[in-house]
N, C-alpha and C positions, 0 to 999 in steps of 0.2 A: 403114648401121651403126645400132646402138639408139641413143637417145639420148631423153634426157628431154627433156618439155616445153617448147616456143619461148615462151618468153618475150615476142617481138618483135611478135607480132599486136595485145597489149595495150600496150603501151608507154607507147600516150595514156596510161591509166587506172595506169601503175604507180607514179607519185609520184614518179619520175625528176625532176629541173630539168635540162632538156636546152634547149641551143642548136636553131633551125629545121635540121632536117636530111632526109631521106630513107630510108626502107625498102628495099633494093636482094632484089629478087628472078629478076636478070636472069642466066641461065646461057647457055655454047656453045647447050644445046640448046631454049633459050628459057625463058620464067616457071618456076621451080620453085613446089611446090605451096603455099610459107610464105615470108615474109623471112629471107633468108640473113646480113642484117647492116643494122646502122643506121648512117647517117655523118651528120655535120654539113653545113649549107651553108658555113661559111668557115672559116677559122682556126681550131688549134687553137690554145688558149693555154695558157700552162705551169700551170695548175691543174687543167685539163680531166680527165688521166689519176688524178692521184693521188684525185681528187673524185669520177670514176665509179668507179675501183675500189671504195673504199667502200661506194658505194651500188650499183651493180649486182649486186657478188658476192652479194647478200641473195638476188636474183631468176635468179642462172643465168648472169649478163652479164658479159663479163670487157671492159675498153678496150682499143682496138687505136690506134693513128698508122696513119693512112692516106694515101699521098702520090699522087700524080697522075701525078710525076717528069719528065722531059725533054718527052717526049711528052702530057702532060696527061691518061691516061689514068685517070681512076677506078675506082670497084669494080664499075659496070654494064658498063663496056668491058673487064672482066678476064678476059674467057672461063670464066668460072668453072664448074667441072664436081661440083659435090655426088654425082652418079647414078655417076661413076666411082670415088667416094671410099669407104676400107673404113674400118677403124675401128683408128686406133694402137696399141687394147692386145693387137690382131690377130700382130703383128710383135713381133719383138724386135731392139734396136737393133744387136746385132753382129752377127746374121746380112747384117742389110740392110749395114751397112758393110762387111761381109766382100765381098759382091758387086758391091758397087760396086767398093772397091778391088779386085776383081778383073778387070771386068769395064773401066773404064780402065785401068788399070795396063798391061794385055795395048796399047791402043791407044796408049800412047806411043811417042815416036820415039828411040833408045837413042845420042843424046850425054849423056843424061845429067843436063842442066839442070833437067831437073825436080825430080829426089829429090833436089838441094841435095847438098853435100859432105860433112858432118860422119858421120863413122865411124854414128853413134849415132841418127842420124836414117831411121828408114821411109820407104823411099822406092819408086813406083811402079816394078814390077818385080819386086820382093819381094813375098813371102810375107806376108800380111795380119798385122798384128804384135799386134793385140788392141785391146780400149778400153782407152786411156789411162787411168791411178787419178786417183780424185781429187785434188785439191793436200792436202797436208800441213797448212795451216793454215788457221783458221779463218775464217771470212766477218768481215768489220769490219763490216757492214750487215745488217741485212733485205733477203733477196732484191728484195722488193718495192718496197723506198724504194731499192734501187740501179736499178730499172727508172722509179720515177715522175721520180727525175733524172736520166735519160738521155732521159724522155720531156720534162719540162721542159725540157732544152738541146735539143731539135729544137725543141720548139714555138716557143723563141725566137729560134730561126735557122734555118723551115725552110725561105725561100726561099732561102737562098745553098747549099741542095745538095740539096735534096728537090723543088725546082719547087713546095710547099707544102705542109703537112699539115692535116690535119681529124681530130679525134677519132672514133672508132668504137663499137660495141659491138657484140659476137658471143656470141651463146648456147653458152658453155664452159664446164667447170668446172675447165679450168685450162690455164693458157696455151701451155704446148707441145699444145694438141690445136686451137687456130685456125685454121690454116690446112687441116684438115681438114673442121675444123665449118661454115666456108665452098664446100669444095673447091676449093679457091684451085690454078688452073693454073700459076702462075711456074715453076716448074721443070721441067715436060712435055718436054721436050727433052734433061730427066738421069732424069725419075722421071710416069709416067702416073698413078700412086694417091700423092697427096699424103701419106697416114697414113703410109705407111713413112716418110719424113722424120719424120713427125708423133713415130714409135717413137723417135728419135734425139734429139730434142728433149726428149721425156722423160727420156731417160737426161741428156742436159745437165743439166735443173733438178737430175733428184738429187746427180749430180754435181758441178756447178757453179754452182746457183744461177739457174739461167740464164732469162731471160722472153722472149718476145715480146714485141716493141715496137711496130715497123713494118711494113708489108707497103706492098711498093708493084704493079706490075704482074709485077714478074718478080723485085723484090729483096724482100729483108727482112735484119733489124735486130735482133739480142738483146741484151738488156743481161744482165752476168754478176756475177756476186756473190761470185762465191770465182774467179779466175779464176788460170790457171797462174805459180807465185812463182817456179818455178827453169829454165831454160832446157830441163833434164830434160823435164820436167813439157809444157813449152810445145810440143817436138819429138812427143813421144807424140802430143797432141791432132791436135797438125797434120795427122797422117796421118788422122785421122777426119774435117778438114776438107775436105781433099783431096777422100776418096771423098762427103762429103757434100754438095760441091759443086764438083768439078773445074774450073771456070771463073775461083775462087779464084785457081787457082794457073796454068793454063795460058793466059789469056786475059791475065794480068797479069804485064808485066815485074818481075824478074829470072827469073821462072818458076822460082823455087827454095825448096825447102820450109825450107830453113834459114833463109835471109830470112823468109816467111812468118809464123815459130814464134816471131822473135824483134820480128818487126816489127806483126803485127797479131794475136799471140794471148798472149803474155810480158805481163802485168799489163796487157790491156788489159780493161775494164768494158764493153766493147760489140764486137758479133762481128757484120761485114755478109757477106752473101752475095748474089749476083747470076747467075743464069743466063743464059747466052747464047740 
C-alpha cells in the first residue's frame, strides 16, 4: 500500500525521550526491508501514551499498548505479514461487514443462541441489517483523552490481565490504520488482509470516537468516545461486532447477541476483541 515516509530508521536523531526499547522488523516471511514498529524494553507507565501521542504525531508516529499476554509473545513473535497487507482506504467498511456477516451467519448452528432473543436485535441468519447510526448524543471527551485513560488504566494494571504492557509507536497517521501499517496477523483465522478490519475501524473513529489502544498477539483493545447510550443503539452495533469478530460472541458464553449489546457495548468506553 502507499504510504509516506518511515519515520523509524531515524528515531535516534528524532528528539523523541523514549524509554531503551527495540526496532522490530521481524515478519512470517522474515526481515522486512524498514522497522515496522518501535516498542519499549519494560513497562509501560500511565504517562507513556498521552506523552508520545504528543510528540510523535509531529513525526508520523501514533502509540500503541503492546502486551506479550498469557503466552508472552511479543511484536517479533507476531507473525506479522505487511507483504499481505492492502491499504484501508481500499475497502469500505459495510461491504466488508456485509460479508462477514454473511459469510458466518450461513456457518451457525440454528437453536438459535446466538442471535439473542429480543424482537429487535440482528441476529446471524438474517439479512445483513446495515451499520449501525451513530449515537444521538454527544462525546463528553476528546476522543483522544478518552483513549490516553484507558491507556493509563492498563498501564497501571497491566499485569493482572494483559501478562504486561510496553509502549509502542507505529508510523500511522491515524489510529484505526495500525494494525495495518504493521500488518499485524491476529485475526488470520477470520480475515488474511488486516486493512479490511483496518476499513471498519475507520468507520468506528467517525462514528464512535473510537482508537486503538492495545494490540496484543491475536487481541486488541479500543477505547471509544461516544459509545452506544440507548440499548437501541447498543443491539445495532452489536451485529457489526459479531461480523467483525465472531469469536466475540461464539467462543464466549451466553453466546447471545442481546447479552453481548448490553453487556459489553451499552455505555462501555472500551471494545476488546480476540480471535481464536
Amino acid at each position: 500500500m502507499a504510504t509516506l515516509p518511515n519515520p523509524l530508521p531515524d528515531l535516534a536523531s528524532s528528539g523523541l525521550v523514549l524509554p531503551p526499547g527495540s526496532l522490530v522488523d521481524a515478519t512470517l516471511d522474515g526481515p522486512w526491508h524498514e522497522p515496522l514498529l518501535w516498542y519499549a524494553d519494560g513497562p509501560a507507565t500511565p504517562r507513556d501514551w498521552p506523552d508520545l501521542r504528543e510528540s510523535g504525531r509531529r513525526l508520523g508516529l501514533l502509540p500503541l499498548l503492546v502486551t506479550g499476554g498469557r503466552r508472552d509473545q511479543w511484536p517479533e513473535d507476531w507473525d506479522l505479514c505487511p507483504d499481505d497487507t492492502s491499504y484501508p482506504g481500499d475497502h469500505d467498511a459495510e461491504e466488508v461487514l456485509a460479508g462477514y456477516w454473511t459469510d458466518y451467519a450461513d456457518d451457525e448452528p440454528g437453536d438459535g443462541t446466538a442471535g439473542g432473543s429480543d424482537e429487535d436485535t440482528p441476529r446471524p441468519g438474517s439479512s445483513w441489517p446495515g451499520l449501525a447510526p451513530a449515537p444521538a448524543r454527544e462525546a463528553a471527551e476528546d476522543a483522544d483523552t478518552v483513549a490516553a485513560g484507558l491507556a493509563g488504566v492498563v498501564a497501571a494494571d497491566a499485569d493482572a490481565w494483559l501478562g504486561g504492557a510496553r509502549i509502542a509507536l507505529v508510523p500511522a497517521r491515524r489510529s484505526a490504520d495500525i494494525p495495518a501499517a504493521i500488518g499485524w496477523s491476529g485475526p488470520m483465522n477470520h480475515e488474511n488482509d488486516v486493512a479490511r478490519l483496518c476499513a471498519v475501524l475507520r468507520s468506528w473513529e467517525d462514528r464512535f470516537d473510537a482508537r486503538v489502544v492495545v494490540l496484543g498477539f491475536d487481541t486488541m483493545t479500543v477505547s471509544v468516545g461516544r459509545p452506544p447510550a440507548t440499548i437501541e443503539e447498543a443491539r445495532a452495533l452489536a451485529a457489526e461486532h459479531y461480523a467483525f469478530c465472531p469469536d466475540n460472541i461464539d467462543q464466549a458464553p451466553p453466546h447471545d447477541l442481546d447479552a453481548y449489546a448490553e453487556k459489553a457495548v451499552l455505555n462501555q468506553e472500551a471494545w476488546s476483541f480476540w480471535w481464536d
